[in-house]
Each structure stands twice: as C-alpha cells, then as structure tokens.
ROTOR-795792 format. One line per 8 residues: number of its first residue (from 1); their letters; for each residue x, z negated, y negated of N, C-alpha, C. Coordinates in steps of 0.1 Angstrom, whole numbers, plus 2048, in hexadecimal, padded with zeros to 3 digits. Atoms other than C-alpha are relative to their C-alpha. Layout:
NUM> A> X/Z/Y/X/Z/Y/X/Z/Y; ...
This chain:
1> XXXXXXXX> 7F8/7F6/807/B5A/415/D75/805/7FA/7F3; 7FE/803/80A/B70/40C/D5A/808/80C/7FE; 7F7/7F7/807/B7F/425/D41/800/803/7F4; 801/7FF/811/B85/42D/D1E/7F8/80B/7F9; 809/7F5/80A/B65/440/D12/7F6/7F7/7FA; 80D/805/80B/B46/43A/CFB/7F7/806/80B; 806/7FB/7F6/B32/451/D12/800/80B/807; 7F8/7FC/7F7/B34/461/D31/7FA/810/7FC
9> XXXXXXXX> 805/7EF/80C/B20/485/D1C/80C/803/7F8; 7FA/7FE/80E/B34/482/D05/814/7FD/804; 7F1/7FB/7FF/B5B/483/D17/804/807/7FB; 7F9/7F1/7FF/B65/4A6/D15/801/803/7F2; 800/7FA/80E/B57/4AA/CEF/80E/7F6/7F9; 7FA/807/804/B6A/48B/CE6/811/800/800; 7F0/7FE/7F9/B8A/48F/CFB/808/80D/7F6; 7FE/7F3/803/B8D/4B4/CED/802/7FD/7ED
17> XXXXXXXX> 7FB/804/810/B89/4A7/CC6/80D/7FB/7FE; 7F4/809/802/BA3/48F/CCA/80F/806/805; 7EF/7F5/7FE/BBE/4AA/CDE/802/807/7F2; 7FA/7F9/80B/BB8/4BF/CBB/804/7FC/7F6; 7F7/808/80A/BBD/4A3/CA4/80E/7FD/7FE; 7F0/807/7F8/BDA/495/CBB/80F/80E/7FD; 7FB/7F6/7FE/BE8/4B8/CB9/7FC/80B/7F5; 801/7F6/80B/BDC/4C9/C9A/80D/80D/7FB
25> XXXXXXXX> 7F5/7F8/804/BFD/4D8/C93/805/80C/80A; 801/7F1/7F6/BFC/4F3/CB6/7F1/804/800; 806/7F8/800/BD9/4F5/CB6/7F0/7FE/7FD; 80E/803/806/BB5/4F7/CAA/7F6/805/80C; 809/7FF/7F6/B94/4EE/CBA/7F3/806/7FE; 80B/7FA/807/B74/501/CB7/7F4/7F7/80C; 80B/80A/7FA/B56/4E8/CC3/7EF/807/803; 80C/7F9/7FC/B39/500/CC6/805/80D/801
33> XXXXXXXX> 7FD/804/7F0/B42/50E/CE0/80B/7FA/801; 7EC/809/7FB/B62/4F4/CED/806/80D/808; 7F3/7FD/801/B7F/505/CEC/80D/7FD/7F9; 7F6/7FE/802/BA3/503/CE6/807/80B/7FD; 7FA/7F4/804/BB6/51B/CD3/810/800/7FA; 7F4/803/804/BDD/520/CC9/802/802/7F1; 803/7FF/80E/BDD/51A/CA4/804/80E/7F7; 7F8/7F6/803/BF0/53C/C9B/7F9/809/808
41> XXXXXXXX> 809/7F7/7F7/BD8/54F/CB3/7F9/805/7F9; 7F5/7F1/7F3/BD2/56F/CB7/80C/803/7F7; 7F8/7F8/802/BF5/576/CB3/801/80F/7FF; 804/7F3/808/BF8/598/CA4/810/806/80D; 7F6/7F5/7F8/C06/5B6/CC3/800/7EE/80F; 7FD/806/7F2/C08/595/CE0/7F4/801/809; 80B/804/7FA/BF2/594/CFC/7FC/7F2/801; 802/80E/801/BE2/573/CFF/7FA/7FC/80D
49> XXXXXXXX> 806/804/7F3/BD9/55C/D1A/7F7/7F6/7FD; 80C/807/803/BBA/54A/D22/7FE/7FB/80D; 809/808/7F0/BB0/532/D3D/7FE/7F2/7FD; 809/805/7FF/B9D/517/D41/7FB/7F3/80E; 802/807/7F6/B8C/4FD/D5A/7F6/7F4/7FB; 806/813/809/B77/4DA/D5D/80A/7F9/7FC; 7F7/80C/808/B84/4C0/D4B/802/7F6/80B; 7FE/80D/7F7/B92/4A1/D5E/810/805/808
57> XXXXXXXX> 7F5/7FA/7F9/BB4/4B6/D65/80B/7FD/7F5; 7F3/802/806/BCB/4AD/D46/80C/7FB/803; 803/7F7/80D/BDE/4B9/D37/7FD/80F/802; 806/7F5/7FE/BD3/4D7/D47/7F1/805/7FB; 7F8/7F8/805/BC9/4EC/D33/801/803/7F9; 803/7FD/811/BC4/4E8/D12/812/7F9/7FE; 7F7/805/7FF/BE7/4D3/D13/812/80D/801; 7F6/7F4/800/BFA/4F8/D16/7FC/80A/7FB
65> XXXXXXXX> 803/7FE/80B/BEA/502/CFC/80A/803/7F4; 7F3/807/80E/C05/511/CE2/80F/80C/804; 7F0/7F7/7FE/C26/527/CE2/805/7FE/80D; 7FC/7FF/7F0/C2E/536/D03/7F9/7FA/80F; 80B/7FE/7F6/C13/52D/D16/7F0/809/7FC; 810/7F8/804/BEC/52F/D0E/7FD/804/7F1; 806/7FD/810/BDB/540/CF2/7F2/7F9/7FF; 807/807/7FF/BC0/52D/CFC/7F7/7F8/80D
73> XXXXXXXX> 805/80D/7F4/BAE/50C/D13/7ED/802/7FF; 80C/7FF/7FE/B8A/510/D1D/7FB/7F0/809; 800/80C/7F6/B7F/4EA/D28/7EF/803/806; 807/804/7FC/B62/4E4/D3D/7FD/7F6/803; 801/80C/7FF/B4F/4C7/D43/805/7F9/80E; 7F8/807/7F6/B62/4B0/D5B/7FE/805/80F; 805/7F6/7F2/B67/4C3/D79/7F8/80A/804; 80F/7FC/7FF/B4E/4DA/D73/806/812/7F3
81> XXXXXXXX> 7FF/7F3/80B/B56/502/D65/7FB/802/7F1; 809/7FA/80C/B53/50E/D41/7FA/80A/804; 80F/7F7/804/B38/527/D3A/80B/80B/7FF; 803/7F6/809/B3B/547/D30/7FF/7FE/7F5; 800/801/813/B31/540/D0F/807/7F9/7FA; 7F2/803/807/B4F/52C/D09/808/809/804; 7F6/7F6/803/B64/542/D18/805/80C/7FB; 802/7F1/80A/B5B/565/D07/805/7FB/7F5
89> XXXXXXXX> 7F9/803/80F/B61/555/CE6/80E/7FA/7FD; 7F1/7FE/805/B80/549/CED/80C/809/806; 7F9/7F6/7F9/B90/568/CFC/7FB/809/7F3; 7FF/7F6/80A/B83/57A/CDD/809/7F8/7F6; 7F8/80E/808/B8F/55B/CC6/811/80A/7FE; 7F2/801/7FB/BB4/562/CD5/806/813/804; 7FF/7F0/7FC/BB3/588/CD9/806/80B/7F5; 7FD/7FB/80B/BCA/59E/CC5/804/80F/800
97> XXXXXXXX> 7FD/7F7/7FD/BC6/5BE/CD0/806/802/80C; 7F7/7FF/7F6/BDE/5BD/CEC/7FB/7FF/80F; 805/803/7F4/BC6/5B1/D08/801/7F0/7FF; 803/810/7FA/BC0/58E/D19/803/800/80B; 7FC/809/7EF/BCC/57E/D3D/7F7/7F4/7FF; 80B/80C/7FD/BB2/567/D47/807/800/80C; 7FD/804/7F4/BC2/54E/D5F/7F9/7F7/802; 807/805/7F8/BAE/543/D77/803/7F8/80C
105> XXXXXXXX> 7FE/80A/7F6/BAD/526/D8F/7F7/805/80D; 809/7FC/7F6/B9E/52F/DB1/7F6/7F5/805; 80F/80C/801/B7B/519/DB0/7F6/80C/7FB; 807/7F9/806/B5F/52B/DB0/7F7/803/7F3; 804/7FD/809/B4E/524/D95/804/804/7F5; 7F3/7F7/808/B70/52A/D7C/7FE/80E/806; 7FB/7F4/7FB/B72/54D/D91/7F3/808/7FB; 808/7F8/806/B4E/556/D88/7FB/800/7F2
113> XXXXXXXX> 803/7FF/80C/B4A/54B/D66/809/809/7F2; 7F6/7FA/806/B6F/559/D5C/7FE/811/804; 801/7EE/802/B61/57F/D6A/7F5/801/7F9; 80E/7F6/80C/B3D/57B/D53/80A/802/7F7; 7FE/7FE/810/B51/575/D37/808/80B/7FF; 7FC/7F6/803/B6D/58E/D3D/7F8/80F/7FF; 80B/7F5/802/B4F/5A8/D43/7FE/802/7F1; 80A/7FC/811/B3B/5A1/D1F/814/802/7F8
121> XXXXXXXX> 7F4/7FA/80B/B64/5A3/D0F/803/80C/802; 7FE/7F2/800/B69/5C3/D1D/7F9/80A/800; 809/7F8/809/B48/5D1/D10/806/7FD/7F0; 7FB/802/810/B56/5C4/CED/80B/805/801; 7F7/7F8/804/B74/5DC/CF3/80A/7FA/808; 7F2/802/7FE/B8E/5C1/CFF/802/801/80D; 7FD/7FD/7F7/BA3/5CB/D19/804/7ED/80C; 7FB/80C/7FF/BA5/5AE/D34/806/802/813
129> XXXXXXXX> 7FD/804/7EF/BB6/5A4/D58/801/7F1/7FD; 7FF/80E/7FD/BB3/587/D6A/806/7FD/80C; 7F7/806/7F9/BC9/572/D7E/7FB/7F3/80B; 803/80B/7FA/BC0/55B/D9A/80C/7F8/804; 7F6/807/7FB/BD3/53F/DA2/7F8/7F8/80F; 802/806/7F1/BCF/534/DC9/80A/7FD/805; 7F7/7FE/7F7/BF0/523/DD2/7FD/7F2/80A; 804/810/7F5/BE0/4FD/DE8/801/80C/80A
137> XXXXXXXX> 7FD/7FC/7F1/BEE/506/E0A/7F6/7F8/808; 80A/812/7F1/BD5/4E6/E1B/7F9/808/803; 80C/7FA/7F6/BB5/4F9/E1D/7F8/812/7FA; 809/7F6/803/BA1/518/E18/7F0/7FD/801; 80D/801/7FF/B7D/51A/E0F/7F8/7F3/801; 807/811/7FD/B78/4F5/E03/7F1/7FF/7F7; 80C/801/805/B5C/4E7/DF0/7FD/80A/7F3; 7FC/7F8/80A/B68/4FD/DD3/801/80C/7FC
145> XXXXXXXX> 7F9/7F2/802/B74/51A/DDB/7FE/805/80C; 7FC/7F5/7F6/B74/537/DEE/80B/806/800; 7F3/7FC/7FE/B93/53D/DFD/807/7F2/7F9; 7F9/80B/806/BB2/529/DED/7FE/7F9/7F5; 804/805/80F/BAF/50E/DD2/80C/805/7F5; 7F3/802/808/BC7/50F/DB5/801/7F6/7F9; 7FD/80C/803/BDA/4F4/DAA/80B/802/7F7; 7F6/800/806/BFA/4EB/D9F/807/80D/7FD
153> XXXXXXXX> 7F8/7F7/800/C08/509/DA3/7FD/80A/7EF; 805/7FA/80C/BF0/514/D7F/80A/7FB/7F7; 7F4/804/80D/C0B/502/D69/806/80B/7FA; 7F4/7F7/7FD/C27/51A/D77/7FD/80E/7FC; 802/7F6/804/C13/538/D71/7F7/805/7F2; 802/7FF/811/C07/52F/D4D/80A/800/7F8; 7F3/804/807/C2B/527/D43/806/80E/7FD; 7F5/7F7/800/C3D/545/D51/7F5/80E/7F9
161> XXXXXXXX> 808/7F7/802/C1E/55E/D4C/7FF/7FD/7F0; 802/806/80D/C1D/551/D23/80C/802/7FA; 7F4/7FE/803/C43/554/D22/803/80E/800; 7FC/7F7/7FE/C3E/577/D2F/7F8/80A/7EF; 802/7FB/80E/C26/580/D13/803/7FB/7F1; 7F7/804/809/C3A/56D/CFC/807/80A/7F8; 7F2/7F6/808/C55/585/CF9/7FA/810/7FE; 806/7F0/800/C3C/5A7/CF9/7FA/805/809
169> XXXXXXXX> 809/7F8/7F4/C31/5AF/D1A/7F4/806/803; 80F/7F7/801/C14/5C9/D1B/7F8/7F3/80C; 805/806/7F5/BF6/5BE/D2E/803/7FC/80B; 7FD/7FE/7F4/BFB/5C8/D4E/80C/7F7/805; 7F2/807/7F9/C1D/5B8/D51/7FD/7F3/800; 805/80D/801/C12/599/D45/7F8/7FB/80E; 80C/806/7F3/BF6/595/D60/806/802/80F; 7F1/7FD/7F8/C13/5A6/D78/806/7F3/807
177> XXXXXXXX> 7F3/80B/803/C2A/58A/D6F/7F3/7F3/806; 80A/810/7F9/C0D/56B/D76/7FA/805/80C; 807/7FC/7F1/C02/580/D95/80F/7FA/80B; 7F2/804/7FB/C25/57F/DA2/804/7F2/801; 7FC/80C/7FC/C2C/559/D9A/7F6/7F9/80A; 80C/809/7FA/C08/550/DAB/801/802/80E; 7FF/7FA/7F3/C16/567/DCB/80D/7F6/805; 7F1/800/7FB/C38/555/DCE/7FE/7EC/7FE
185> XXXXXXXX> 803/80B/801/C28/531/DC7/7F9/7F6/806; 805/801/7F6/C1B/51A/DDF/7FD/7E9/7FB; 805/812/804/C0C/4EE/DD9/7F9/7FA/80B; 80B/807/7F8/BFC/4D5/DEE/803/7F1/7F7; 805/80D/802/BED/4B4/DE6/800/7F4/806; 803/80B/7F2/BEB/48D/DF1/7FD/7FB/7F6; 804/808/807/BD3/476/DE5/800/7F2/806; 802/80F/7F8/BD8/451/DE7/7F3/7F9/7FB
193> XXXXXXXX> 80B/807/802/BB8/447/DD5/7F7/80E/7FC; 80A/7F3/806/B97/459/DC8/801/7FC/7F0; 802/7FF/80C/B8E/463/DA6/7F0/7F5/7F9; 80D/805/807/B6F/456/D90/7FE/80A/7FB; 804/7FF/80B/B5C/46E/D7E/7F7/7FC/7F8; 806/80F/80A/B4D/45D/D5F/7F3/80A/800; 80F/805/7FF/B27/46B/D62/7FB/7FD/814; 803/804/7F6/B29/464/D83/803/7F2/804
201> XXXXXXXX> 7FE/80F/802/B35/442/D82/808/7F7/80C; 7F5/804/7F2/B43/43E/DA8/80C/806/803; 7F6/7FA/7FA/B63/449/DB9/7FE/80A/808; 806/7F3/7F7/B5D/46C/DC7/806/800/80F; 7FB/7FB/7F1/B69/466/DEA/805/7F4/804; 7FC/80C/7F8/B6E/446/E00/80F/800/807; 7F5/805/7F7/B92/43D/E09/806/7F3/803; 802/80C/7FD/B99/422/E1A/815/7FB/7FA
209> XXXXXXXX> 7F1/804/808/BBD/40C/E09/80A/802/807; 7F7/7FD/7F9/BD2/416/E28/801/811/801; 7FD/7ED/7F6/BC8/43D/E2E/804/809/7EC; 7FB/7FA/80C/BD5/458/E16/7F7/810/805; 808/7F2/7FC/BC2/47D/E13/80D/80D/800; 7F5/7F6/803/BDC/498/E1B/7F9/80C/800; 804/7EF/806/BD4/4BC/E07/7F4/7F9/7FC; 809/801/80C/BBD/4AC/DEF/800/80C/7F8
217> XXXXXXXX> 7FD/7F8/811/BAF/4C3/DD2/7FE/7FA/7F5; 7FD/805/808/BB1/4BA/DB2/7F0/7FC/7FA; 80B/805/806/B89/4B6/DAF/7FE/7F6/80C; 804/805/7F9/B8B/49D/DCA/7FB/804/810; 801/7FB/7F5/B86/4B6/DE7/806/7F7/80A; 7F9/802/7F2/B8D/4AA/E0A/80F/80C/804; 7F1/7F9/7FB/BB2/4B6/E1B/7FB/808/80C; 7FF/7FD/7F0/BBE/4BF/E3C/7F9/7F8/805
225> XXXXXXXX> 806/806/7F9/BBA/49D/E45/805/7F4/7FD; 7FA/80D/800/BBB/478/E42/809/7FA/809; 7F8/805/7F4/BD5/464/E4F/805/7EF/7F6; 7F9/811/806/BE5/43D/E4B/808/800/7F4; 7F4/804/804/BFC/434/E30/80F/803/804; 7F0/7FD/7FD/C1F/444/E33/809/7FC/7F4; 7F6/7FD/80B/C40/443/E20/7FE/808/7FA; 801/7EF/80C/C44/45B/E03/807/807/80A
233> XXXXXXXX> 7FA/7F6/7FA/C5F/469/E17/7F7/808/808; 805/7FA/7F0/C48/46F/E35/7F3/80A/7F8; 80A/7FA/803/C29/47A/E20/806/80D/7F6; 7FA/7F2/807/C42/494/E09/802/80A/809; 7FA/7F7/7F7/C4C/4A1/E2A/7F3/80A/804; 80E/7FC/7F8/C28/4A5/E34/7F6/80D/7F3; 807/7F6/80D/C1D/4B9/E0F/80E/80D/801; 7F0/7F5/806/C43/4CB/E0F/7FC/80A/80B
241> XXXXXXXX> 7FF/7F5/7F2/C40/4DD/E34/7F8/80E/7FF; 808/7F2/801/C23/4F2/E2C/804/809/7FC; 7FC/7F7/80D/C2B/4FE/E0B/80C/80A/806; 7F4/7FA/7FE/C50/508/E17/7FC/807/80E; 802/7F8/7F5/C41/517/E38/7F7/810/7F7; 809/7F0/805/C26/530/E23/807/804/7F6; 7FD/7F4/80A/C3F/53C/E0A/810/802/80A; 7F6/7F9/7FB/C5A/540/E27/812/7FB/7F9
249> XXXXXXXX> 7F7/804/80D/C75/52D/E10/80C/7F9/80F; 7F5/802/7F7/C9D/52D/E22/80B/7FE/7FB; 7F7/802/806/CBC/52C/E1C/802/808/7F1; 7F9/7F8/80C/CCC/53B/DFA/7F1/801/7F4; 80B/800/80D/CA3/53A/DE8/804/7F5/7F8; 7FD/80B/80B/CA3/52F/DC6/7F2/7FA/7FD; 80C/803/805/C85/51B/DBE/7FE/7F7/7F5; 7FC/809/808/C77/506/DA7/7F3/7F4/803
257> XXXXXXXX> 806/80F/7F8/C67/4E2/DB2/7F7/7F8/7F4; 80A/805/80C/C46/4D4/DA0/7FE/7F7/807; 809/80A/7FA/C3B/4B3/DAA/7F8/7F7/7F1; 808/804/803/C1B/4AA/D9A/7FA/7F7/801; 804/80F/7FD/C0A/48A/D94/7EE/803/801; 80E/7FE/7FF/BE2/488/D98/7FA/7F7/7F5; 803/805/80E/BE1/476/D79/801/7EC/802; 7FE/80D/7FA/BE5/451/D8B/80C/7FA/802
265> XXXXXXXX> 7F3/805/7FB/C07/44F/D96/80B/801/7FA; 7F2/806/80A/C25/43E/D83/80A/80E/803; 7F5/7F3/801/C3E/45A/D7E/80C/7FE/80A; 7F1/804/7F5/C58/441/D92/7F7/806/80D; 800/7FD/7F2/C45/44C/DB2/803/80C/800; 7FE/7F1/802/C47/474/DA5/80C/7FE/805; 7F0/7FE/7FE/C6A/46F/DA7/804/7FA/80D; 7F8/805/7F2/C6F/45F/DC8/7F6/80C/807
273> XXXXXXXX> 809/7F3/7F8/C55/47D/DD5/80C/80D/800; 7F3/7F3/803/C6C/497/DC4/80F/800/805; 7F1/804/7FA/C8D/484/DD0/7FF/807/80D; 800/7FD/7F3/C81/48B/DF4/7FD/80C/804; 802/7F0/7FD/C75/4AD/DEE/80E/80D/7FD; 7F7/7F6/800/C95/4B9/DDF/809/7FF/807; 7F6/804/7F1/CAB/4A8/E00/7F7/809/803; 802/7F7/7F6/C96/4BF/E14/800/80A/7F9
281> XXXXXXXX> 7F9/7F1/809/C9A/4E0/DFF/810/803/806; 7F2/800/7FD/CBE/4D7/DFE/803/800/811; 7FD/7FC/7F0/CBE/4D4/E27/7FC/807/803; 804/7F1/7F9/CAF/4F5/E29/807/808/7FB; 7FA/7F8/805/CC6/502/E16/7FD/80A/7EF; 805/7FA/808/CB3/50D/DF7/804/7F9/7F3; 7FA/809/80F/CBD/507/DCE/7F7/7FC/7FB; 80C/808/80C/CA5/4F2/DBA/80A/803/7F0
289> XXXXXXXX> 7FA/7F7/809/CAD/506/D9B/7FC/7FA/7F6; 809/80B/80B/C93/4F5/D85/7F3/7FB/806; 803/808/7F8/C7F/4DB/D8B/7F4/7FC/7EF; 80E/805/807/C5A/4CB/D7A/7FE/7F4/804; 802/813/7F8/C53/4A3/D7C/7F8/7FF/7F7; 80C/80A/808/C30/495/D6F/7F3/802/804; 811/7FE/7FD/C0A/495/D69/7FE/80B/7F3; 805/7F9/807/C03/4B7/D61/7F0/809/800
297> XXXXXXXX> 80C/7FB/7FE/BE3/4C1/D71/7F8/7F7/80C; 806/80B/7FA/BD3/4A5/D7C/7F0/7FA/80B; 80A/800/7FB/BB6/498/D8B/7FA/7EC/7FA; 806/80B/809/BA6/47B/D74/80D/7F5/801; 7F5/80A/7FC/BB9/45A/D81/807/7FE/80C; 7FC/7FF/7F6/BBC/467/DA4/80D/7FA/802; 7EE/800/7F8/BDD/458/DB4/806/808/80B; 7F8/7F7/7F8/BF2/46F/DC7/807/809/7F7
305> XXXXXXXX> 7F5/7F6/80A/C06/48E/DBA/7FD/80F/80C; 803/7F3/7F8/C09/4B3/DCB/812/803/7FA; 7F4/7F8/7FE/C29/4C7/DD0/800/80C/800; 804/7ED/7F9/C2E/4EB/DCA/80E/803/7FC; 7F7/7FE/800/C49/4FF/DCC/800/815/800; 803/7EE/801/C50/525/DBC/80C/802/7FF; 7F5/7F7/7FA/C6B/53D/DC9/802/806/7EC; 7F8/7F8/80C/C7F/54A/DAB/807/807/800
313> XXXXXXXX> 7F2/7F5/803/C93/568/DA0/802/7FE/7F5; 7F5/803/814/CA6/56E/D7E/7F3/800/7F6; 809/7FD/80A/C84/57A/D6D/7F6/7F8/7FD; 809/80A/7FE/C6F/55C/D79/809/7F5/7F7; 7F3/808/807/C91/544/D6C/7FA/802/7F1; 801/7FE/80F/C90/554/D4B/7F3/7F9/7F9; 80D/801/809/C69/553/D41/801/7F2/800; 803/815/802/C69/52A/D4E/80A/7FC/7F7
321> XXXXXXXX> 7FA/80C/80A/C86/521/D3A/802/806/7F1; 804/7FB/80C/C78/537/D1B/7F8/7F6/7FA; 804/80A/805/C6D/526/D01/7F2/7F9/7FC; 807/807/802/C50/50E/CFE/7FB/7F4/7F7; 803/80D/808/C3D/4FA/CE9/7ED/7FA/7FD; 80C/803/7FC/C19/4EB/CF3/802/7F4/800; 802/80A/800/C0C/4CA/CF2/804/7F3/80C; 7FC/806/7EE/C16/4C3/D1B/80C/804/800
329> XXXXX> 7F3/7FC/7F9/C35/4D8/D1C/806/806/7F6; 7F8/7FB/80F/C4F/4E0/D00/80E/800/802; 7F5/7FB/802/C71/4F0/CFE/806/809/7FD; 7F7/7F1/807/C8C/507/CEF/7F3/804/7F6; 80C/7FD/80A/C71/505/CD3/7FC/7FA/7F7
C-alpha cells in the first residue's frame, strides 16, 4: 500500500483539518465531534441542510460545504457512518429556527444513525425531514443497503435542494424539492480496479487486469456482474441502458448528464465516457440541457466512473444553475 498518510487512525482527523485550513474562508471545522460547518451558519430565517457519510468519497461531502448547497458535512471514518453524536451537534450547530433536511445516502448504517440523531433533535424542538437518496439502478439489497444504494445522483440533490433553500423555501418544500430530484434521478457504476482502504492495507476486492465490475458501489460493493475489458463506448452503453430504461427517458426530455470519476480516472477518459453518452441521448432524441464532468463523489483511488442522468423541468433548470459557492462546486457567486 502506498499513500500519502502518517497513519492509517489518524486519516479522517487529518484530512478534515487540512479541508478547513485549505478552505477557511467557506467554512469552519469543529474536531470534537468532526464536523463541517458553513462559516456564516445558521443563517438567520434559511432552512439548512445536513448530510454526511464515510470518508473515502471526496469531495463528497464536506467539499459542498458553503452557499447553495450544505449547511453542514458529517464525515465518518473511511467508509464507515458517523455517529449520532456527530451528527446531533451538527444539525443543532447549523439550525436557525427554520428546520433541517438531513440527506441521506441509502446504506444502512447512514439510514440508521441519520434517524437517532434526527429523534434526540426533535426532542430539542427542531423540526426535521429526511431525504433518502437511492438512485444505483445495478442492484438492490447489496452489502450495504437495504433496498437501493445512493450514489452519484447525491451531488444533484445537494445542489438543487440547497439552491431551493437558498432563495427561502419553507421546510417542507425544500425536502419536496430533494425528494423530487432523488425520484427523477437515476446512476450506475463501472469499476476498472479496486480501492485500498488505509487500515486495511489490501485492495478490497480481486480483479483480475482484463475484467471490469459493472454496477459497482462506491464502497467497493460487487455489481451486476463481471465481464472482459470493453471499449468505453461499449461499457457507456452498458452503464447508459439501465439508467435511461428506469427513468423512461424519450424523445423531447430535458436532462442533465453527470459522469463521475471514482477518484482514479484521468478526466480525458470522463470525457470520452460523456462524449458517447451524449451521442446516445442525442439518438434518442433527448436534450442534454446541462451537463457535470469529474471526481465528485468518489471512491478512494478506485478507477472507473458512474453515469447518472436527471429529467429536468424549468424549476429543476433554475435551482442547478443558481448560484454556488463550495469548495467542489462554485458559480454565479
């Protein structure tokens, strides 16, 4: 194992000091309990959002952290859920009256730690909903999760749901608005290599230098299913078909096209992934309206990438290209 730490305890505290230094100017870090918080938090009359996950996914999600997305990042140790007792404190931290959206990743241990803590905050008065994100079409009920994972598709509904309580949106709407983009959103995965995690020291999953994992999750889960070495074209076709079968996507939809890196792969391959994803959109007839290229929610050094793809109307339009300013994602701001 080679990688750039001091020790493998000691990642998450480390990594997390150096996002708040690196970034001192959106946002401050509170180290007993780790969390992320948006330096100007609680905004006075906004709802705020809060979610969370193991670490080993940057910049997800302390990385959207900041004006127009989160009010605050909950890290856990590498692949592995925060607590409760980080997350209650930073959902009070970030709370300004208005309520909280806890978005949630569909993994179980995220699912049950994000309902203790909304429990003990809503004995302390604050009002809270939560939001699951389940848009991986590969599998259901993997090592992780009951029912669907969530993946990429969490970007799209931190962005637009952050833009929604950006501009005022009562609770309800807010968690509305990121329910709605999580229903109309849809991702799969391919991995060309495995990950390392650093107290583990090996590669979490044997692949051999010819086969590729199709519908990886982002902690290294198993797919559908292994198969040889394809072209990008052939293996985009093979992540695109699903997605565009479970959200039903035809002529005249507007969508908007995320292709994701797993934190391994050169950006030049993102773009020959996305080239071939938006030739088939376009031969279905559908607009690629706005479009996402990089490593936003990763999986350590994993190589491969994931593809998702969310149906858009005017109100979905607006919030994505409202304005932003986070440490991963910044504009009109």
């Amino acid at each position: 194992m080679k990688k750039l730490i001091n020790d493998p305890k000691s990642v998450v505290d480390e990594s997390v000091q150096g996002f708040g230094l690196a970034h001192a100017d959106l946002v401050t870090v509170s180290t007993d309990p780790t969390f992320i918080r948006r330096l100007d938090a609680p905004v006075s009359g906004k709802v705020a959002l809060v979610s969370g996950g193991g670490s080993g996914h940057e910049p997800l999600h302390a990385g959207f952290v900041g004006k127009g997305m989160l009010d605050a990042a909950v890290p856990g140790a590498v692949f592995t859920s925060p607590t409760p007792a980080q997350i209650l404190p930073a959902t009070l931290a970030v709370d300004s009256g208005a309520g909280v959206v806890h978005i949630v990743k569909n993994y179980t241990g995220d699912v049950l730690n994000f309902e203790t803590a909304a429990e003990l905050a809503e004995a302390e008065g604050i009002s809270i909903r939560t939001v699951l994100v389940n848009d991986d079409v590969a599998v259901e009920d993997s090592l992780y999760t009951a029912g669907r994972r969530g993946v990429g598709g969490t970007v799209l509904v931190e962005k637009i749901a952050g833009a929604a309580a950006e501009r005022g949106d009562d609770l309800d709407t807010v968690a509305s608005t990121a329910s709605r983009v999580n229903a109309n959103v849809r991702s799969m995965g391919v991995a060309l290599s495995a990950c390392t995690v650093p107290h583990a020291g090996t590669p979490s999953f044997d692949l051999a230098e010819d086969e590729v994992e199709i519908g990886i999750g982002i902690h290294g889960e198993p797919g559908r299913h292994r198969i040889p070495l394809e072209s990008a074209d052939a293996i985009t076709d093979r992540l695109l078909e699903p997605v565009l079968s479970e959200l039903g996507i035809s002529r005249g939809d507007r969508v908007l096209l995320f292709v994701n890196g797993m934190g391994g792969t050169p950006l030049s391959e993102l773009y020959i992934v996305y080239r071939r994803a938006a030739q088939v959109l376009a031969d279905r007839g559908a607009v690629v309206e706005r479009s996402l290229v990089g490593n936003y929610i990763t999986a350590l050094e994993m190589q491969g990438c994931s593809i998702s793809v969310l149906r858009l109307d005017d109100e979905l339009t607006e919030l994505w290209d409202a304005p932003v300013h986070t440490a991963a994602l910044r504009w009109g701001a």
